[in-house]
TORDREN-475997 format. One record per residue (C-alpha): residue in three letters; x, y, z. Coordinates in Angstrom, 1 decimal, decimal comma. Example, Ala and Ser with C-alpha at 12.3 -4.5 7.8 and 13.67 -1.06 7.14 Angstrom:
% TORDREN-475997
<residuo ALA | px 12,3 | py -4,5 | pz 7,8>
<residuo SER | px 13,7 | py -1,1 | pz 7,1>
***
This chain:
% TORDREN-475997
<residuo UNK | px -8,7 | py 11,4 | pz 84,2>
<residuo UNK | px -9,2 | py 10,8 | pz 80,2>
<residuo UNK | px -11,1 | py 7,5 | pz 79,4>
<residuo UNK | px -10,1 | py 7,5 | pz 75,9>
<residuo UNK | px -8,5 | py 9,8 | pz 73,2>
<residuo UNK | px -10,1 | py 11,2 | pz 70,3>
<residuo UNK | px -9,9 | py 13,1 | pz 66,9>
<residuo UNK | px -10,9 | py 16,2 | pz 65,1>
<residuo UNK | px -11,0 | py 18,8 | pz 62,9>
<residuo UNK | px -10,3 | py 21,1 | pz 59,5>
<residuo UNK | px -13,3 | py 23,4 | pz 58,7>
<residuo UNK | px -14,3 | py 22,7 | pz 55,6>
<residuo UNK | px -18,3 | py 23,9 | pz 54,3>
<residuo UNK | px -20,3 | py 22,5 | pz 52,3>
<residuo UNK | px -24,2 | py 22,4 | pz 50,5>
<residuo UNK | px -26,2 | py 20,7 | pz 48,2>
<residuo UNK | px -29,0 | py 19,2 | pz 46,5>
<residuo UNK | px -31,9 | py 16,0 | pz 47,2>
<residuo UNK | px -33,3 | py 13,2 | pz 49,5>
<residuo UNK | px -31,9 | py 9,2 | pz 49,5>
<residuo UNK | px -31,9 | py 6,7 | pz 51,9>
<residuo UNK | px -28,2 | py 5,3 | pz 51,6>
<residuo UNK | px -28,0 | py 2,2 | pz 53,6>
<residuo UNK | px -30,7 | py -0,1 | pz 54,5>
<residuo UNK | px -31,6 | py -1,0 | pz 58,0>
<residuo UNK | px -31,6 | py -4,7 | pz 58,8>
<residuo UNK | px -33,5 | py -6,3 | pz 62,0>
<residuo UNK | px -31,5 | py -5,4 | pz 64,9>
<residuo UNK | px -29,8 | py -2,1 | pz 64,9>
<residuo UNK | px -27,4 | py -1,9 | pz 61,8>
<residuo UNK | px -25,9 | py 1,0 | pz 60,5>
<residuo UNK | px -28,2 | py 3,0 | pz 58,5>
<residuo UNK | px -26,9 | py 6,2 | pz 56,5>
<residuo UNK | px -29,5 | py 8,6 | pz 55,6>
<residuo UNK | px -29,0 | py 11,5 | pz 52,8>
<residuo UNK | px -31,2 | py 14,8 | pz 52,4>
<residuo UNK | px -31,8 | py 17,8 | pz 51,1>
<residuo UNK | px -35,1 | py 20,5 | pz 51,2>
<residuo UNK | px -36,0 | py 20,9 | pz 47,9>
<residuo UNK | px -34,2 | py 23,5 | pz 45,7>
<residuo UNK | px -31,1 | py 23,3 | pz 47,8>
<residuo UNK | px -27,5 | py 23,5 | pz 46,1>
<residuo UNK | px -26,3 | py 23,6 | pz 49,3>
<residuo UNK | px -26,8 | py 21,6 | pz 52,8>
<residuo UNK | px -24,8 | py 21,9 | pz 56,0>
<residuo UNK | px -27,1 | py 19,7 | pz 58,8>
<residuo UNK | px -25,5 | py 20,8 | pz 61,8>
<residuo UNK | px -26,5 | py 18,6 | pz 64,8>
<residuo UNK | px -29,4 | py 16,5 | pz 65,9>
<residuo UNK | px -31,8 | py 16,5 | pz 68,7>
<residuo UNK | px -32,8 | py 13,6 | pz 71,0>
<residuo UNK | px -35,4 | py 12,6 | pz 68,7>
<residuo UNK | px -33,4 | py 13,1 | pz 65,3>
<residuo UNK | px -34,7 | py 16,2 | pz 64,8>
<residuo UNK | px -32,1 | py 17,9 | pz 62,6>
<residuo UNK | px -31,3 | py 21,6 | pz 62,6>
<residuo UNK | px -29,1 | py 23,2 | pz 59,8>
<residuo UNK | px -29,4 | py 25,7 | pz 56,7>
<residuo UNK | px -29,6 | py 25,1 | pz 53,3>
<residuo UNK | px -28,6 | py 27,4 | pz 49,9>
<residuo UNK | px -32,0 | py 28,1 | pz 47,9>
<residuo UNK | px -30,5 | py 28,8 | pz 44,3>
<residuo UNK | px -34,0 | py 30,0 | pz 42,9>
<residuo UNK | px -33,9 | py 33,1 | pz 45,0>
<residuo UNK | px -30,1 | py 33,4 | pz 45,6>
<residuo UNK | px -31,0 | py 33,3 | pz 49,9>
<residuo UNK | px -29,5 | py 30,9 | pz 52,5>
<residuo UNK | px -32,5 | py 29,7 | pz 54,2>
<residuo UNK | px -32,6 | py 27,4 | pz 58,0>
<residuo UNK | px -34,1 | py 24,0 | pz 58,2>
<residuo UNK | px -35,4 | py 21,3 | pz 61,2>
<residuo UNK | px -35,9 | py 18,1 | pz 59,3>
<residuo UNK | px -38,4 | py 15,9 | pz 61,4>
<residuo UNK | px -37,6 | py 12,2 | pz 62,3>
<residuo UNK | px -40,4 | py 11,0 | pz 59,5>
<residuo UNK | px -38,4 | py 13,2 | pz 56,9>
<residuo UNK | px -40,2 | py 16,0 | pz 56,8>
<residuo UNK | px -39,0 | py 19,5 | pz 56,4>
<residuo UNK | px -39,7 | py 23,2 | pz 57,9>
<residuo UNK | px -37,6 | py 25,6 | pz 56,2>
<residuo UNK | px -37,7 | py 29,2 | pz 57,5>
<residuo UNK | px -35,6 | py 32,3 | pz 56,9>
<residuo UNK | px -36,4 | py 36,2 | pz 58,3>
<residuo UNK | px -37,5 | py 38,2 | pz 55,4>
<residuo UNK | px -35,7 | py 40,2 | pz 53,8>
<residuo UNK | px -32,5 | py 38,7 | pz 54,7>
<residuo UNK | px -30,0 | py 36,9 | pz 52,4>
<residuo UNK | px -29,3 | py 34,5 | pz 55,1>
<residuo UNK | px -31,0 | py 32,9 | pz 58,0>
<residuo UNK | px -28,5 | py 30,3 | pz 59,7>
<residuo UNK | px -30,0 | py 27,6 | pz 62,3>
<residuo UNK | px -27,0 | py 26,0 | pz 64,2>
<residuo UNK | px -28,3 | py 24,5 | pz 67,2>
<residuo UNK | px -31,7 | py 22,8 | pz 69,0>
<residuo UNK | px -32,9 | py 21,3 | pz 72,3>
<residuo UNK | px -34,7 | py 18,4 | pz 72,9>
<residuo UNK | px -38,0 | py 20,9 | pz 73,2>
<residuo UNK | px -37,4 | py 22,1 | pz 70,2>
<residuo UNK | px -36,0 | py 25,1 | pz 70,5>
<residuo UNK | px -33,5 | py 25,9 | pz 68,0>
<residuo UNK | px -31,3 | py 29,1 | pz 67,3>
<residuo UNK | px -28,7 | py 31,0 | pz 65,0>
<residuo UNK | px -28,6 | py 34,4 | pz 63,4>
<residuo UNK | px -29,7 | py 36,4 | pz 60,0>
<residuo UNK | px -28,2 | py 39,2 | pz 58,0>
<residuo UNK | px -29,2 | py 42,7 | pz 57,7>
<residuo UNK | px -27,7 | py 45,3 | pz 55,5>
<residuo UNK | px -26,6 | py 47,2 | pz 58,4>
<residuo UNK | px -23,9 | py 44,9 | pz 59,3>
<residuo UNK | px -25,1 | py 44,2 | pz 62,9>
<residuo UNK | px -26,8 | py 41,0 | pz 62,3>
<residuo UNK | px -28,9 | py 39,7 | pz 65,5>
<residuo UNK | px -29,1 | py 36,2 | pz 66,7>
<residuo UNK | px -32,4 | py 34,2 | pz 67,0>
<residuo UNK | px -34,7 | py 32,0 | pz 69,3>
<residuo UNK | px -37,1 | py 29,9 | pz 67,4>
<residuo UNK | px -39,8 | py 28,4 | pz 69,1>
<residuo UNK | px -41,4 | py 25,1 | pz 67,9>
<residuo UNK | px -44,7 | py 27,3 | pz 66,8>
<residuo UNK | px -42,6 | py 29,4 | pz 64,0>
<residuo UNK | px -42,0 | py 32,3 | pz 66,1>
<residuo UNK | px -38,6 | py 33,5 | pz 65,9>
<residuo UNK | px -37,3 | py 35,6 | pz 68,6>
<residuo UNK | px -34,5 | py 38,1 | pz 67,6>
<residuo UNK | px -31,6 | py 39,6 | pz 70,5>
<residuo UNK | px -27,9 | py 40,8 | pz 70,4>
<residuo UNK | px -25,2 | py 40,8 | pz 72,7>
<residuo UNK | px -24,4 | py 44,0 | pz 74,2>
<residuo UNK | px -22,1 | py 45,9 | pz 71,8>
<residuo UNK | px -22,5 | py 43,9 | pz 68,9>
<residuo UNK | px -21,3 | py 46,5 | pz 66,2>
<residuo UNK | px -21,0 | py 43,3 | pz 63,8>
<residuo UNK | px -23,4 | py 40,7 | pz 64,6>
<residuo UNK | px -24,6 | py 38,4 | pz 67,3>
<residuo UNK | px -23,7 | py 34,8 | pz 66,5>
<residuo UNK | px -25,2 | py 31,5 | pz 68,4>
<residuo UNK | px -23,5 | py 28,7 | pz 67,9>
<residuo UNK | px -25,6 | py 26,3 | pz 70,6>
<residuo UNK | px -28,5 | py 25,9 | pz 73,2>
<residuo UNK | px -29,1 | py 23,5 | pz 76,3>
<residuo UNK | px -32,2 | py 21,7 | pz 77,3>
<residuo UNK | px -33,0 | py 24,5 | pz 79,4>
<residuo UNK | px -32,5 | py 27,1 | pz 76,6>
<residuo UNK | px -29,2 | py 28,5 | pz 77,5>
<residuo UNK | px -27,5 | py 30,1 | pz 74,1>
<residuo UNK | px -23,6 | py 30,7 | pz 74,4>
<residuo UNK | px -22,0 | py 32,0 | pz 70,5>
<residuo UNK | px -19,7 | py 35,0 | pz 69,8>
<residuo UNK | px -20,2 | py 38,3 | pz 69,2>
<residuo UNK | px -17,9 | py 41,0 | pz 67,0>
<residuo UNK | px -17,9 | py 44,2 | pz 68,6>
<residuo UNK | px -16,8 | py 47,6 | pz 66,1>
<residuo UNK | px -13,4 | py 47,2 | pz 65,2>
<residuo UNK | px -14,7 | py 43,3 | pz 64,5>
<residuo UNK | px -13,1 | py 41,9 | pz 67,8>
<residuo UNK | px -14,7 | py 38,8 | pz 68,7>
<residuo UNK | px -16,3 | py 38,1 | pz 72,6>
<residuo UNK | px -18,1 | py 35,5 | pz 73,7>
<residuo UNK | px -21,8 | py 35,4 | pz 75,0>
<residuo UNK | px -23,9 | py 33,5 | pz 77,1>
<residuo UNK | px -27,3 | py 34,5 | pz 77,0>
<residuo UNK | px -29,6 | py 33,1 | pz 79,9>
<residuo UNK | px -33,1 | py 31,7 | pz 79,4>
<residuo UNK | px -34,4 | py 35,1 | pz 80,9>
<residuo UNK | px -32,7 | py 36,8 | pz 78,6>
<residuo UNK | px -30,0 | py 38,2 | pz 80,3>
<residuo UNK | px -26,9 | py 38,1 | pz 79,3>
<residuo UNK | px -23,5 | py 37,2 | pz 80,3>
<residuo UNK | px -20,4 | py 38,5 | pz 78,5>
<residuo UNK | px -16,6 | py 37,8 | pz 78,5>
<residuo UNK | px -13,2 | py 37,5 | pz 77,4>
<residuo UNK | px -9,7 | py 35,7 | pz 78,0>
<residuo UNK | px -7,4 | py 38,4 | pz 79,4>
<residuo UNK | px -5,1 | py 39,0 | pz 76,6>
<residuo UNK | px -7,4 | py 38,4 | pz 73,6>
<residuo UNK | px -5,9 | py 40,8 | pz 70,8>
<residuo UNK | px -7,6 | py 38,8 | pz 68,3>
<residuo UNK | px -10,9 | py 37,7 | pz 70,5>
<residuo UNK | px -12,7 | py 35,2 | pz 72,2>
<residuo UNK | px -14,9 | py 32,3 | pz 70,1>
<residuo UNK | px -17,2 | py 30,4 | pz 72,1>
<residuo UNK | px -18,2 | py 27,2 | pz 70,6>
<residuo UNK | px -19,9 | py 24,8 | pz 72,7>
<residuo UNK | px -21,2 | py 24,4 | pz 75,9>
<residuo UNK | px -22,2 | py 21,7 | pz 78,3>
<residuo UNK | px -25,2 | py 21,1 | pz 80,9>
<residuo UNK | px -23,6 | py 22,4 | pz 83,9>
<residuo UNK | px -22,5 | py 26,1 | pz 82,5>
<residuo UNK | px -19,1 | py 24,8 | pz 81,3>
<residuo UNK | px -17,9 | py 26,7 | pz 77,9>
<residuo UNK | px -15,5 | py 26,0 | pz 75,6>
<residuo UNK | px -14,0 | py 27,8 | pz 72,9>
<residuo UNK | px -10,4 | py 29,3 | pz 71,8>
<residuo UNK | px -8,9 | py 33,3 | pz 71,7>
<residuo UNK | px -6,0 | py 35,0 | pz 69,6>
<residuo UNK | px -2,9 | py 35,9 | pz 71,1>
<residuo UNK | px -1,2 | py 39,0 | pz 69,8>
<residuo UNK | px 1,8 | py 36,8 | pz 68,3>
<residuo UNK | px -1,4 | py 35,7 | pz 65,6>
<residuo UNK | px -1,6 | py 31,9 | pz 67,7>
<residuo UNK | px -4,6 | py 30,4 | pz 68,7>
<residuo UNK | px -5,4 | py 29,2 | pz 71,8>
<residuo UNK | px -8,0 | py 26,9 | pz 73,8>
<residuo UNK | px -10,2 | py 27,9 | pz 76,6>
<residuo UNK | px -12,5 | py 26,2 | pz 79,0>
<residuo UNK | px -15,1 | py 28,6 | pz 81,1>
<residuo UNK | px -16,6 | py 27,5 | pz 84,5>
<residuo UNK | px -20,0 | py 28,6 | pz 85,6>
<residuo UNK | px -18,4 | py 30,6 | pz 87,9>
<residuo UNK | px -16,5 | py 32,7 | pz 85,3>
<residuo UNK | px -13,4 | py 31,0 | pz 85,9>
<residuo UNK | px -11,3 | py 30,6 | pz 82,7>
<residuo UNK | px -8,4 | py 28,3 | pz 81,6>
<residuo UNK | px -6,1 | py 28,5 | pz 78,8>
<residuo UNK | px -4,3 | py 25,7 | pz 77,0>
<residuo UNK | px -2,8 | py 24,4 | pz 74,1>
<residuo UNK | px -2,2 | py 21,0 | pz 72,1>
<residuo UNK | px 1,5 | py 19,7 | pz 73,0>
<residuo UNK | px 4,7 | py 20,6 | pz 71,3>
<residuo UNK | px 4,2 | py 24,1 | pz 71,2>
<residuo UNK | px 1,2 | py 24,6 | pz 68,1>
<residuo UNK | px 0,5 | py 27,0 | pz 66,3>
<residuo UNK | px -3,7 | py 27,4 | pz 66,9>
<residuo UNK | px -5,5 | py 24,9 | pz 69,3>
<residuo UNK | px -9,2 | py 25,2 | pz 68,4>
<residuo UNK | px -11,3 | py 23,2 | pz 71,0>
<residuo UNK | px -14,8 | py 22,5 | pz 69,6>
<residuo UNK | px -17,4 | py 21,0 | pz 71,7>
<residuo UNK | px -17,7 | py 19,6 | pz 75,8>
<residuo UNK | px -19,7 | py 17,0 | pz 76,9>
<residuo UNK | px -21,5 | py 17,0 | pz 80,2>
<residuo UNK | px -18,7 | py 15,4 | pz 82,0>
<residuo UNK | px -16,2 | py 18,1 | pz 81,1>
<residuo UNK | px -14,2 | py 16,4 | pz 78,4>
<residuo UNK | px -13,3 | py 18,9 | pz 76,0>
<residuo UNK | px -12,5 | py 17,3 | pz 71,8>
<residuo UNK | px -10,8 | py 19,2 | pz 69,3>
<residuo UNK | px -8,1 | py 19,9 | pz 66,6>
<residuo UNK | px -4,6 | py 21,7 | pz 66,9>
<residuo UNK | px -2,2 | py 22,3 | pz 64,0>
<residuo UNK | px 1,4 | py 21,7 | pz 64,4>
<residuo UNK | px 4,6 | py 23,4 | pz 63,7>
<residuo UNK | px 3,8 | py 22,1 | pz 59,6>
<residuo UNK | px 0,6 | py 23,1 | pz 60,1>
<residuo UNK | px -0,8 | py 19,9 | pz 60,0>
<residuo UNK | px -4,0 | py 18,7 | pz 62,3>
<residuo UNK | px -4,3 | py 16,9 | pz 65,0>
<residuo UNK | px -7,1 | py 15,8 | pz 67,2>
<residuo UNK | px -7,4 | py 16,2 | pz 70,9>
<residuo UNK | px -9,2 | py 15,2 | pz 74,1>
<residuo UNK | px -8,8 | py 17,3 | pz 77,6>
<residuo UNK | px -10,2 | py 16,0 | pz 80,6>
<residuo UNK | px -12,0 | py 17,9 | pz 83,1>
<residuo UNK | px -8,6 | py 17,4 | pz 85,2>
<residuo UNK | px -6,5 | py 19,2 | pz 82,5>
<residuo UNK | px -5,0 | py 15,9 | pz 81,1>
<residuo UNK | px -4,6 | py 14,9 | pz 77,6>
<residuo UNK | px -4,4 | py 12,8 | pz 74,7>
<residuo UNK | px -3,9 | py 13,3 | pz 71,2>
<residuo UNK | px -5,4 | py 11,3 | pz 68,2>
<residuo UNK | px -4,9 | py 11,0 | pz 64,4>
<residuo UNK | px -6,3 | py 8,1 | pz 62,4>
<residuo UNK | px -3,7 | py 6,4 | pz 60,7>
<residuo UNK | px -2,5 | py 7,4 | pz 57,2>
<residuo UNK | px -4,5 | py 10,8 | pz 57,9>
<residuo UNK | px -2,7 | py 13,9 | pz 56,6>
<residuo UNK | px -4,9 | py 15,5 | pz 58,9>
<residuo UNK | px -7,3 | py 14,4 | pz 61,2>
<residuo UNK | px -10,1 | py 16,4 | pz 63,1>
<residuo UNK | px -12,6 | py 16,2 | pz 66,2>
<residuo UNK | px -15,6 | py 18,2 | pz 66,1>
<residuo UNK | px -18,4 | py 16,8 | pz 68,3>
<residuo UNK | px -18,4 | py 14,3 | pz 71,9>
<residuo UNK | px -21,3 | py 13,0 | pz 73,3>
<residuo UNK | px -22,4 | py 12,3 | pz 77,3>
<residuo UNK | px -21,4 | py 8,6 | pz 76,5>
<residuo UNK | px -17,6 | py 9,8 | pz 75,4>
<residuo UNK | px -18,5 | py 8,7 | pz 71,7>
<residuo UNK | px -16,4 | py 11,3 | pz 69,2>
<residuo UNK | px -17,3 | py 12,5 | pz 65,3>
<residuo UNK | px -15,0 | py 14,0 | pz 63,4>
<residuo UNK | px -12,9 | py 13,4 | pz 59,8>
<residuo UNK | px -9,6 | py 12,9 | pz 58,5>
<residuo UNK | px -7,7 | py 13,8 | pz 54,7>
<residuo UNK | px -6,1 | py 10,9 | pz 53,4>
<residuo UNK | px -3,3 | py 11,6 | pz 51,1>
<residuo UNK | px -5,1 | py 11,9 | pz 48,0>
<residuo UNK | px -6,8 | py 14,8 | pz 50,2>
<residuo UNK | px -10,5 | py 12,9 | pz 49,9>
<residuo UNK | px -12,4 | py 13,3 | pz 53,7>
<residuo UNK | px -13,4 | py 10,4 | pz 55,4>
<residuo UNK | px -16,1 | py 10,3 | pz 58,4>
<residuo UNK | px -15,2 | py 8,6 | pz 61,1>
<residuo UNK | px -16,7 | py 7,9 | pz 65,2>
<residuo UNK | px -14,6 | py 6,8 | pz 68,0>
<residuo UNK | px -16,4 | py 4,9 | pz 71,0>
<residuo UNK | px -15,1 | py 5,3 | pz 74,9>
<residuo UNK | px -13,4 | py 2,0 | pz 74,3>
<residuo UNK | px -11,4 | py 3,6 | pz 71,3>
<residuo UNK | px -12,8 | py 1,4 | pz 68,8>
<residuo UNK | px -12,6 | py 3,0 | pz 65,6>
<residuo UNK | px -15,4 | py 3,4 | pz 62,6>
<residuo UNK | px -14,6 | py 4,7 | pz 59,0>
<residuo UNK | px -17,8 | py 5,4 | pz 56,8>
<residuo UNK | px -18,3 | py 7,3 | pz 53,9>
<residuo UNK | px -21,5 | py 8,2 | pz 51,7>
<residuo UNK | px -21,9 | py 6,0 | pz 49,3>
<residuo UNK | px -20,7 | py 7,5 | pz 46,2>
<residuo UNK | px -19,3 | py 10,9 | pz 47,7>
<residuo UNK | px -16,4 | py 12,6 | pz 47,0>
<residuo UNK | px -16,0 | py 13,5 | pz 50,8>
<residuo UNK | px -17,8 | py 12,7 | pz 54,4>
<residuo UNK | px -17,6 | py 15,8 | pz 56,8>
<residuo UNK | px -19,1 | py 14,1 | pz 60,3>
<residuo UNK | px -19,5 | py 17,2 | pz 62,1>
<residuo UNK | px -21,7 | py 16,5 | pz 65,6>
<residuo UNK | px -22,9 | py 13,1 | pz 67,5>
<residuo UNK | px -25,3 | py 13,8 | pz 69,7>
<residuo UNK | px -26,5 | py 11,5 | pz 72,9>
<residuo UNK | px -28,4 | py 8,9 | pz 71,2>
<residuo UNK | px -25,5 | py 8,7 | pz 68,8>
<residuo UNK | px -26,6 | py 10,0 | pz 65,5>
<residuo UNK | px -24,2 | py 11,7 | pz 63,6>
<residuo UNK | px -24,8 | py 14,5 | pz 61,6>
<residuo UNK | px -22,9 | py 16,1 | pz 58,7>
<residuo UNK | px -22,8 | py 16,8 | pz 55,0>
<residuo UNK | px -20,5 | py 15,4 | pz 52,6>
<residuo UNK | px -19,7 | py 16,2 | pz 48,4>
<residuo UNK | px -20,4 | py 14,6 | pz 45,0>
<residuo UNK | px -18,6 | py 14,7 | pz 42,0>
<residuo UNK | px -20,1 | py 18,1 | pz 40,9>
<residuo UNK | px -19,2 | py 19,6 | pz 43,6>
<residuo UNK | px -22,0 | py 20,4 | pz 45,5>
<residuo UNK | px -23,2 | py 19,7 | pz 48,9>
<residuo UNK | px -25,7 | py 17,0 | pz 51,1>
<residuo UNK | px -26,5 | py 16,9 | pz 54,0>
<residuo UNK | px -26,4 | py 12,9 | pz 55,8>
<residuo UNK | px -27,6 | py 11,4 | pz 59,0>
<residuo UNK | px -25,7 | py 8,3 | pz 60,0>
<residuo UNK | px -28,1 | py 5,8 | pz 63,4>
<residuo UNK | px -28,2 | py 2,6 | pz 64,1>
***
């Protein structure tokens, strides 16, 4: 059964430059918007927050042309770390120990994935057959790491990779354009979407047991991209329509569900739910600016925007509620913003 319905997503990237604090707190809990960057960066993509506020993302260094990771610490702080010699070191996800993960380049082509451990140490693996790269995209509390790899003709499969190390792959039957993973929940679940070979895009859901479910936004769309599960199986996302135009979505563990769209959106996306059933995501209004925007489990509604931006990309909430994401200025570059309360 579906509690609410919910909202989500375009993909849209973004980076950029320095360090403000955007709304004060008052006594109580009131909203407080908080805007960052390491120093140097023309370019900053947060991309989700820990338990503590821990926030792990990357970050464009412009003096030495490299993409570098970050974890910004609850006081402000920041460790930025990147594997040398590569042009890019990407951190997308952390656990509440810590632990974070994501991938760097190499020349080669075959670019591994990475387990960083609170001392430094970074720990590089691929997924069997990786021709093209090993790509983590999230990690649990325990420090289980699901992503997508790209085998040699660049076909996508997903990956689980256990805390042993082990690994797990698969594939929905009939993936002629390949299998994304993109989030994953405490019990095993997965989520993600596949290509069929009539070029639409479709969602999936993945049990522990291997078990894998297909579906698709209503009315027939054209790519359903499911983007993250919380622990109770609720699945948020975004599907385009026959105009091409997004929509968000909620699926329940059952199978049922609702659509969303904030209204006067020209396109409204989900990207992130939380174990409470709170949902981040955006929406275009029709002079195509973004707006952030969280939905609570009693459908209650919240538009914010950084003060002064040009757009607000809201792109994960995590279970204490804090909402990370990066938003643009007027010259174009990219911040990266932490919305508590």
């Amino acid at each position: 059964m579906i509690r609410t319905s919910t909202a989500r997503r375009t993909k849209f990237f973004v980076l950029c430059c320095c360090a403000a604090l955007c709304a004060p707190a008052a006594a109580g809990a009131k909203l407080q918007i908080i805007t960052f960057d390491p120093a140097g960066s023309i370019g900053t993509y947060p991309w989700q927050a820990s338990q503590d506020g821990s926030v792990v993302g990357f970050w464009y260094d412009g003096s030495v042309n490299r993409t570098k990771g970050f974890i910004r610490a609850p006081d402000g702080a920041f460790t930025v770390f990147d594997h040398e010699g590569s042009k890019t070191t990407a951190a997308y996800g952390i656990n509440r120990s810590g632990v974070s993960t994501g991938y760097w380049t190499v020349d080669a082509g075959n670019h591994p994935g990475f387990v960083r451990a609170p001392d430094g140490t970074m720990t590089e693996f691929h997924a069997p057959g990786d021709d093209n790269g090993t790509f983590p995209i999230a990690i649990t509390n325990k420090g289980a790491i699901v992503g997508t790899y790209y085998d040699f003709y660049s076909i996508a499969h997903g990956f689980v990779r256990k805390p042993s190390g082990a690994f797990n792959t698969f594939d929905v039957d009939g993936d002629t354009y390949g299998t994304n993973a993109m989030s994953t929940n405490k019990a095993g679940t997965i989520t993600g979407h596949w290509g069929s070979d009539d070029g639409f895009v479709h969602g999936f859901v993945r049990a522990q047991d291997g078990t894998i479910t297909s579906f698709d936004g209503p009315n027939s769309p054209t790519g359903t991209f499911p983007m993250s599960i919380n622990d109770d199986g609720a699945i948020v996302g975004y599907y385009a329509d026959q105009n091409y135009v997004f929509h968000g979505f909620m699926r329940g563990a059952d199978g049922g569900m609702d659509t969303f769209d904030i209204r006067g959106a020209t396109s409204t996306v989900i990207n992130s739910i939380n174990r409470g059933w709170k949902v981040a995501g955006y929406y275009l209004d029709d002079s195509g600016a973004a707006h952030a925007f969280i939905r609570n489990a009693n459908g209650k509604i919240k538009i914010f925007s950084v003060s002064g931006a040009t757009g607000t990309y809201a792109n994960t909430v995590n279970d204490a509620g804090i909402v990370t994401g990066w938003y643009t200025t007027p010259d174009e570059n990219y911040h990266g913003f932490m919305r508590t309360k």
